[in-house]
C-alpha positions as CSV (number, residue, x, y, z in Angstrom):
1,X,64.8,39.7,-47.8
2,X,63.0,39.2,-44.3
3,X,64.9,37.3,-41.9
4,X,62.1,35.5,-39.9
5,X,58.5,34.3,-41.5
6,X,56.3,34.9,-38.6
7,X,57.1,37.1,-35.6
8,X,55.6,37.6,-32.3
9,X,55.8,40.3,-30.1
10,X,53.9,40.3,-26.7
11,X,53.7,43.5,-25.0
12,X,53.2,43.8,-21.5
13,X,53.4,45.8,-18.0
14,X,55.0,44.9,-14.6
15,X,52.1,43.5,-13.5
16,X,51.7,40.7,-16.4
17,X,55.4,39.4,-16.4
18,X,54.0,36.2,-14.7
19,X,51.7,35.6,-17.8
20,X,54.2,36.9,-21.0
21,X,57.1,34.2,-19.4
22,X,54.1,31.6,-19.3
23,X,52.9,32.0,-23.3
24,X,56.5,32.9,-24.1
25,X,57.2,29.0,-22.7
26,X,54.5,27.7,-24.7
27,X,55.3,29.5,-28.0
28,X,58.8,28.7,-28.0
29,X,58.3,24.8,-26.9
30,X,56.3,24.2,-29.2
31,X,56.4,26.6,-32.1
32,X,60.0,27.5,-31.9
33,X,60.0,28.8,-35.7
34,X,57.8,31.9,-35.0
35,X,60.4,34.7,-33.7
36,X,59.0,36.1,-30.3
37,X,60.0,39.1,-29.2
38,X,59.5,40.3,-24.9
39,X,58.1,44.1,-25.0
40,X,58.0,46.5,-21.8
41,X,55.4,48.9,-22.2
42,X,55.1,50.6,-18.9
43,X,57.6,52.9,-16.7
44,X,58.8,54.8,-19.5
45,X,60.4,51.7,-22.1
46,X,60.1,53.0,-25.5
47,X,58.8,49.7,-27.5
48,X,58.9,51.4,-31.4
49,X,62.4,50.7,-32.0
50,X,61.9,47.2,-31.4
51,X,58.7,47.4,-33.4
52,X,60.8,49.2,-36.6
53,X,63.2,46.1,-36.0
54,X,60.3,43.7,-36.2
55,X,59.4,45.8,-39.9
56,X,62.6,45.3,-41.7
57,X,63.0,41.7,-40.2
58,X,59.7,39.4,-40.2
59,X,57.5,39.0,-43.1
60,X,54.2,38.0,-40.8
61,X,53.6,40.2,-37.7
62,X,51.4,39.5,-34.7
63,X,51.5,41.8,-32.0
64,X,50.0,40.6,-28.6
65,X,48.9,42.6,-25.6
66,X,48.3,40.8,-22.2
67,X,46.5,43.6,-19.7
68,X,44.7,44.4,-17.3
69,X,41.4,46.5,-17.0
70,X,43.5,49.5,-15.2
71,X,46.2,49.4,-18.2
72,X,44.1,50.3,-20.9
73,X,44.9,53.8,-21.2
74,X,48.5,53.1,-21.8
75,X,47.7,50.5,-24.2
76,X,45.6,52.9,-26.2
77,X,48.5,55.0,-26.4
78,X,51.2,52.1,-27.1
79,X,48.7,50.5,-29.8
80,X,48.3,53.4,-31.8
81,X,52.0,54.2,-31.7
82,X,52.7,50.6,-33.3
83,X,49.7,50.9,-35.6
84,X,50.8,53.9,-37.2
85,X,54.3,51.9,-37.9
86,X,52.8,48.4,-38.3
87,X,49.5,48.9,-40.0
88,X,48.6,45.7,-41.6
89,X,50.1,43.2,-38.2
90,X,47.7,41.0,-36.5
91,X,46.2,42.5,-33.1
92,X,45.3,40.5,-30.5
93,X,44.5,41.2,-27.4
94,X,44.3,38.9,-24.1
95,X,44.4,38.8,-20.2
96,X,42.0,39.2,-17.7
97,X,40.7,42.5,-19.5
98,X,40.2,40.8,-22.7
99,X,38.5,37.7,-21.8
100,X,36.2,39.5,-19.0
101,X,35.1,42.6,-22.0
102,X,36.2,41.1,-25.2
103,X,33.2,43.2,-27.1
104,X,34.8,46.3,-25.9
105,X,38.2,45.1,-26.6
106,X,37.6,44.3,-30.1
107,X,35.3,47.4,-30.8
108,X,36.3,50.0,-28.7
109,X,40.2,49.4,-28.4
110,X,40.6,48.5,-31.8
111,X,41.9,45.0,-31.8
112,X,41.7,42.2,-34.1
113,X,40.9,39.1,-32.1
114,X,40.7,38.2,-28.5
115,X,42.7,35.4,-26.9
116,X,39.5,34.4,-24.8
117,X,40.5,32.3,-21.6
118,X,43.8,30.7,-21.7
119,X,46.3,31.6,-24.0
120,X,48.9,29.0,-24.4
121,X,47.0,26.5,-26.7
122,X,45.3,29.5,-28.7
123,X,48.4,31.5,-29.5
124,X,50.0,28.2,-30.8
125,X,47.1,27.7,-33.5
126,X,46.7,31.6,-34.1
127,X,51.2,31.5,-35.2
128,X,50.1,28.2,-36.9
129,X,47.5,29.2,-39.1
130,X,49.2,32.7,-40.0
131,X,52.2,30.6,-40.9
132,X,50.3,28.8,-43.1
133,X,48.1,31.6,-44.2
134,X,45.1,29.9,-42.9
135,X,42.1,31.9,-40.6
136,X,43.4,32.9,-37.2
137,X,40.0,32.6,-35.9
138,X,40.8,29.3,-34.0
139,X,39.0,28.2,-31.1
140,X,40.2,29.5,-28.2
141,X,39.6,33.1,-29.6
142,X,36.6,36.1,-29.6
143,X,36.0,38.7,-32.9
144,X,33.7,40.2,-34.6
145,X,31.3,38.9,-37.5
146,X,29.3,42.0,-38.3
147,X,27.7,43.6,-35.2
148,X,27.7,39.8,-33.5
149,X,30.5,38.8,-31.4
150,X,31.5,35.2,-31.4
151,X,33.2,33.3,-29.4
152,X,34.4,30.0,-29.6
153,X,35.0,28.3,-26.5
154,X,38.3,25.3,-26.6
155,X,38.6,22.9,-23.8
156,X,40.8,23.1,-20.5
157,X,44.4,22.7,-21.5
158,X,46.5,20.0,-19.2
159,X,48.9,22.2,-17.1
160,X,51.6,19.6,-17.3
161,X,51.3,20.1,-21.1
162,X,53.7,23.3,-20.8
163,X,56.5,24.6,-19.0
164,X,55.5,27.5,-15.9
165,X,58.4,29.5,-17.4
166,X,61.0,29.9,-20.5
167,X,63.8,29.0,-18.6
168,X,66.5,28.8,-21.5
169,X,66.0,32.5,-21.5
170,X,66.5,32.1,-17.7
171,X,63.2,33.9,-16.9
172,X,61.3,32.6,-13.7
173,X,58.4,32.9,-12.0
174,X,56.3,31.0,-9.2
175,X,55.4,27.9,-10.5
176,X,51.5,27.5,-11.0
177,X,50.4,24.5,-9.5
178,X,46.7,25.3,-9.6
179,X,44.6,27.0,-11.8
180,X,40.9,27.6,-12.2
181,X,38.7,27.5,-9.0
182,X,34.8,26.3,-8.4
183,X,34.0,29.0,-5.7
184,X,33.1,31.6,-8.1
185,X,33.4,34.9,-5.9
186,X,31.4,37.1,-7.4
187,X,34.4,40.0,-7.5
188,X,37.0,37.4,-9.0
189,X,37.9,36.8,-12.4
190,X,39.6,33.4,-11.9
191,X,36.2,31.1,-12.0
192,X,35.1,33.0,-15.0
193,X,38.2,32.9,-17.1
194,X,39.7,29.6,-16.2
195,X,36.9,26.8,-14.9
196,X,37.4,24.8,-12.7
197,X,40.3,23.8,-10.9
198,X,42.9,21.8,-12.5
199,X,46.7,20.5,-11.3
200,X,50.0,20.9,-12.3
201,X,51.3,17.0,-11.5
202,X,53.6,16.5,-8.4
203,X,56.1,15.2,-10.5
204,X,56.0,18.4,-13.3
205,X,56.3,20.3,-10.1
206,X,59.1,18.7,-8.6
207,X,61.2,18.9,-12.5
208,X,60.7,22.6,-12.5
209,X,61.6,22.9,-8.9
210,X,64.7,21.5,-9.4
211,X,65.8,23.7,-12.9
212,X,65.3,26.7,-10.6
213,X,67.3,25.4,-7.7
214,X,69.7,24.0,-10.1
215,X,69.9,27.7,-11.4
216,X,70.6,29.3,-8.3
217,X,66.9,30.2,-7.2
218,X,66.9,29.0,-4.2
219,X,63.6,29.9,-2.8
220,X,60.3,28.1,-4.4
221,X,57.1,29.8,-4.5
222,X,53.8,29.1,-6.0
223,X,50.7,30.3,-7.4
224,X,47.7,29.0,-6.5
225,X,43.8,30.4,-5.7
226,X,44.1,28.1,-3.1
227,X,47.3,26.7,-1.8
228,X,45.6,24.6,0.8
229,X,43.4,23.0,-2.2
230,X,46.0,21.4,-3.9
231,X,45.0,18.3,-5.7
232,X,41.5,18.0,-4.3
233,X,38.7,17.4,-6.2
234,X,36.7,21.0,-5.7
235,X,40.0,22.8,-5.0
236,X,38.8,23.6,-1.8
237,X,38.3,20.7,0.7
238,X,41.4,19.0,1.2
239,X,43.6,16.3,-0.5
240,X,45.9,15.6,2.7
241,X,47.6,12.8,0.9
242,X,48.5,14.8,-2.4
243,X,49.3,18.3,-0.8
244,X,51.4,16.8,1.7
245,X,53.3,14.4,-0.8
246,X,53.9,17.7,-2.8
247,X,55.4,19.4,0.0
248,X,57.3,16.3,1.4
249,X,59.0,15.5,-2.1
250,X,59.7,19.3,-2.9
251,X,61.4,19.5,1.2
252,X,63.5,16.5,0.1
253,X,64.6,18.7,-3.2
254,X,65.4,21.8,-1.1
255,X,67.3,19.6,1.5
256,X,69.3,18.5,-1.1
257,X,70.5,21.9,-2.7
258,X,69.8,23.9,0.6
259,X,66.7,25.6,-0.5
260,X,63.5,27.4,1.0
261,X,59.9,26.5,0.5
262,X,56.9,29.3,0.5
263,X,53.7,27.9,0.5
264,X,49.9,29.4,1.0
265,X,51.5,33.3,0.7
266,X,52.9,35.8,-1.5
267,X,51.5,35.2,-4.5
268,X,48.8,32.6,-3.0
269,X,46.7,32.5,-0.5
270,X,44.6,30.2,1.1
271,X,40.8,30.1,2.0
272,X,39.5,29.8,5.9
273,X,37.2,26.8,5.4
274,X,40.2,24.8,3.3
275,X,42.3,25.1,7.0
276,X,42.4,21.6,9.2
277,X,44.5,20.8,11.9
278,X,45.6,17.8,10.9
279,X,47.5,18.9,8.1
280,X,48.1,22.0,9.7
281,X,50.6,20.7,11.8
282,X,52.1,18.5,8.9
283,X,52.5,21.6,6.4
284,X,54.1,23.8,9.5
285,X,57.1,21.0,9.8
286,X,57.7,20.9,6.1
287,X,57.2,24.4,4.5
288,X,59.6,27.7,5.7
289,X,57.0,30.4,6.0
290,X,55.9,31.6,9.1
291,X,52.8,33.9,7.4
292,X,49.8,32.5,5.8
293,X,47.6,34.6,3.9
294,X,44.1,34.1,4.6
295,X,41.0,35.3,2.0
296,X,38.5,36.3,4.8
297,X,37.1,39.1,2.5
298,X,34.6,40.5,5.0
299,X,33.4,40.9,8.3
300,X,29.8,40.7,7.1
301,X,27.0,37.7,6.8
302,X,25.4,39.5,4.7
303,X,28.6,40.7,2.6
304,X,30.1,37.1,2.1
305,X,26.5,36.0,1.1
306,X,26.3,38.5,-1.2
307,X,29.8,38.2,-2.9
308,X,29.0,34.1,-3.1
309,X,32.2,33.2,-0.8
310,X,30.8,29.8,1.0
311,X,31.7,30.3,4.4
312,X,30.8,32.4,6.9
313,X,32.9,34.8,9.6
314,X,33.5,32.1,12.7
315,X,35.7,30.1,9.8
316,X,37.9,33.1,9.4
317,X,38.4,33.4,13.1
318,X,39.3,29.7,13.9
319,X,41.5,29.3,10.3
320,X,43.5,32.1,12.3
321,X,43.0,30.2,15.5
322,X,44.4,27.1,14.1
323,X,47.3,28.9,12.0
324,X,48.8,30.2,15.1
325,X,48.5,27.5,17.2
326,X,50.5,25.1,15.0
327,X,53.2,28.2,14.3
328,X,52.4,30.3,11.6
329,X,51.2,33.9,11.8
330,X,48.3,34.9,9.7
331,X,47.6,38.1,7.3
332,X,43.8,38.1,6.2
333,X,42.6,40.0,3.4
334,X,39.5,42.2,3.5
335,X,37.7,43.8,0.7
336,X,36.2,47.3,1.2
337,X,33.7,49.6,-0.6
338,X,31.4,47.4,-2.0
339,X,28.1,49.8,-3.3
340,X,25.9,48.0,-0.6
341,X,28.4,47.8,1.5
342,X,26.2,49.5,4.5
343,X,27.3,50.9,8.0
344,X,26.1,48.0,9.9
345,X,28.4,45.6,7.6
346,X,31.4,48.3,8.5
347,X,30.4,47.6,12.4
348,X,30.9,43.8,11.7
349,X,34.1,44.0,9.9
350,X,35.8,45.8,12.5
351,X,34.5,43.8,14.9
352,X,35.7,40.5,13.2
353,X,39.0,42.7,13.1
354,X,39.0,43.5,16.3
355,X,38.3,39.4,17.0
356,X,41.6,38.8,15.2
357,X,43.7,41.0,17.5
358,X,44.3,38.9,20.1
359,X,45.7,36.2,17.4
360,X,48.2,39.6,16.3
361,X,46.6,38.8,12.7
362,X,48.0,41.6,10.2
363,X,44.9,43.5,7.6
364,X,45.7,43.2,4.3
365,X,43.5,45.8,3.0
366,X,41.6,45.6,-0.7
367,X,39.1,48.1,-2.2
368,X,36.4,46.4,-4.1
369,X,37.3,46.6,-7.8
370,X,34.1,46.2,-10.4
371,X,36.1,43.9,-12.5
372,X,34.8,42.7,-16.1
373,X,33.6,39.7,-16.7
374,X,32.8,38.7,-13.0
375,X,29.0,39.0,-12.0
376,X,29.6,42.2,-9.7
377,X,31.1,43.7,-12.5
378,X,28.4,46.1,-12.7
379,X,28.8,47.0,-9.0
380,X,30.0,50.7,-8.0
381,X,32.2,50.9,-5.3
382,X,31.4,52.5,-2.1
383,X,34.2,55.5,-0.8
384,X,35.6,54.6,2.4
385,X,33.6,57.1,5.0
386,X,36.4,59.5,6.4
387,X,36.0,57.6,9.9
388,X,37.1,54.6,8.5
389,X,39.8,55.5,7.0
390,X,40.8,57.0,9.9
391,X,40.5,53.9,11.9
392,X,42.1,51.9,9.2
393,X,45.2,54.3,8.8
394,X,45.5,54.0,13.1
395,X,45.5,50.3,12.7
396,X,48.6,50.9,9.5
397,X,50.5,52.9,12.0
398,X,50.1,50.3,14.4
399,X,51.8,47.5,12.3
400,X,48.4,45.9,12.4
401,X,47.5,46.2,8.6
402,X,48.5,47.4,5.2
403,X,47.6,47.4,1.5
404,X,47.3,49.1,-1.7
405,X,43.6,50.0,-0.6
406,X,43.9,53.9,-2.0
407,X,45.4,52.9,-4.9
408,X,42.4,50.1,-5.5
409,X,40.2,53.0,-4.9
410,X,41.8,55.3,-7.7
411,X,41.5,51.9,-10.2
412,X,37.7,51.7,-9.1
413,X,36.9,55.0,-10.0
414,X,39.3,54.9,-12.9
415,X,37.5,51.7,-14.2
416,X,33.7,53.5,-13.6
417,X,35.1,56.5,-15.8
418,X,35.6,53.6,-18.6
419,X,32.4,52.3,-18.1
420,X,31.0,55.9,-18.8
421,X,33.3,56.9,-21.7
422,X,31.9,53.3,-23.0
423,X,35.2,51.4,-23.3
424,X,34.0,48.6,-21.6
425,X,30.8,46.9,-22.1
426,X,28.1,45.6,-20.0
427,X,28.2,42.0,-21.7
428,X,24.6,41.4,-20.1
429,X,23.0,44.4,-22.0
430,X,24.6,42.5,-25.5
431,X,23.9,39.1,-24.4
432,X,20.8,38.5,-27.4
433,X,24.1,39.5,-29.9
434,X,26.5,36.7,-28.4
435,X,27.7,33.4,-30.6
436,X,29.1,31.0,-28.4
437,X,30.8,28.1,-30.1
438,X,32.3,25.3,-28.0
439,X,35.4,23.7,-29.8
């Protein structure tokens, strides 16, 4: 006699706790008969006695993975250990990964469906219709119909719709207040995945706010592609008169149970041309951060043409120059190793750096990852020259940057070696065998 009809499990790393709290949320909200169990793939958890639990309990299995393209050799190894316990669950796969390669993920990794985009409205109809032994093939999702992949595309969901976090488990997160962005880097997922920008509404905001506080977490941060962007109709110009009423309603919360505010860093950021000084000055009086994190991205003309980021290098320099005027100091990322990347574009990237020292403006140093599903996807990345490095480990020493950049670099060429053991897919090269139904 099984205990639970349907059961979920969602399998995940360290890096995607943000996202398994977020569907977890939604599931239990608003499907709270569906069982759903929280599995830790990564650092050395063991997930198959949960999974043997799962076997003798639930009648209807589903097991979800949410990953990234630099997880997928553990998942191989984590899948197959289920499969060979659980052979006739559901698979389904979904993440950035998934929704930038769903051909490989469904033909090469071996999974059932892909949760394509966002998740939280699609796993709700895929535990719905297995419930009711329906098609899980709802809209929202990606699979296979002979050699032709189909996809069928659902609308934006309403961020208001469901909670940032399952907080009657008392799991937490940043909040999201922004998701989706019209930029469209060319090396970023989040235009591609998620559309354009959408808000969580300063009053959701301001609810959630208050069950962390309320819960002892006394620091709020966000998530955002673009703090600065909040509530603006592009995401990027600003909305002075919603960002502001954000901040000034959430200051009046923190007041109240003597809490912190973190806005436009860790995990955000904000762009260079969404930076004004006349809110500048506003957001310095009501946030507690003194850093901003600035996407400046490159040194080069010719790089931030060619990566599509809409602004050019004298924005970076006077975002930075208004930042620290008005009290804040500044980290700005920049991306290295693009394939055509050339010396002269090195030559201008130090020199934007070099620009930035006078402001005491900390590096925070990427290497270029070829991620799926973004149009530079098929873009090799360029090794850092040895002088370079050498320059950029003096300026680590000096306090003046820091990064996972050599880490990036192993998950670049870790990535390529996918691409050439055919794991992922070139979408382009398959495009004539692409369904795409809009639901």
């Amino acid at each position: 006699m099984y205990m639970y009809e349907v059961c979920l499990a969602i399998l995940y790393g360290k890096s995607n706790k943000y996202t398994v709290n977020v569907l977890t949320a939604a599931v239990e909200t608003y499907y709270s008969s569906v069982k759903v169990y929280l599995l830790r793939f990564d650092n050395g958890y063991s997930v198959l006695e949960d999974v043997l639990d799962m076997k003798r309990k639930c009648r209807k299995i589903v097991i979800g993975f949410t990953f990234m393209t630099h997880q997928i050799d553990d998942i191989l190894q984590v899948l197959t250990a289920i499969k060979q316990i659980l052979p006739d669950a559901l698979y389904i796969a979904g993440g950035p990964h998934a929704s930038g390669d769903p051909l490989g993920t469904l033909t090469k990794l071996g999974f059932d469906l892909v949760v394509y985009g966002e998740g939280e409205a699609t796993l709700i109809d895929i535990l719905e219709a297995i419930d009711s032994n329906e098609d899980p093939k709802v809209c929202g999702t990606a699979y296979m119909e002979g050699d032709r992949l189909v996809i069928r595309r659902r609308s934006l969901i309403n961020l208001d719709t469901y909670p940032p976090f399952p907080y009657w488990r008392n799991l937490f997160n940043p909040i999201e207040i922004m998701r989706g962005c019209s930029a469209s880097c060319y090396f970023c997922q989040v235009s591609y995945m998620f559309g354009p920008p959408r808000y969580r509404s300063i009053e959701n905001i301001v609810y959630y706010s208050k069950i962390m506080m309320e819960k002892g977490l006394k620091d709020l941060r966000f998530i955002a592609p673009n703090s600065f962007g909040y509530g603006s109709s592009d995401g990027i110009e600003p909305a002075p008169d919603k960002l502001l009423e954000l901040l000034q309603k959430l200051r009046e919360q923190t007041n109240s149970y003597g809490g912190r505010i973190f806005f436009g860093t860790f995990p955000s950021e904000v762009r260079p041309d969404s930076v004004e000084e006349n809110i500048v000055k506003d957001i310095r009086k009501l946030v507690d951060n003194k850093r901003i994190i600035i996407g400046g991205q490159s040194g080069s003309k010719k790089i931030l043409h060619k990566i599509h980021r809409g602004h050019d290098v004298d924005t970076i320099v006077n975002a930075v120059d208004i930042l620290t005027r008005n009290g804040f100091e500044v980290d700005v990322d920049l991306i290295l190793g693009l394939e055509f990347e050339d010396d002269n574009d090195i030559i201008e990237t130090i020199n934007l750096i070099n620009r930035l020292k006078k402001y005491k403006a900390r590096i925070h140093l990427h290497t270029f990852i070829p991620l799926p599903g973004t149009p530079l996807s098929s873009v090799r990345f360029r090794s850092i020259d040895n002088n370079m490095k050498r320059y950029l480990f003096k300026l680590v020493g000096e306090g003046r940057a820091y990064g996972n950049w050599i880490d990036q670099e192993k998950i670049a060429q870790y990535i390529i070696s996918l691409k050439e053991r055919e794991i992922i897919y070139d979408i382009d090269k398959y495009a004539g065998r692409i369904k795409i139904i809009d639901c």
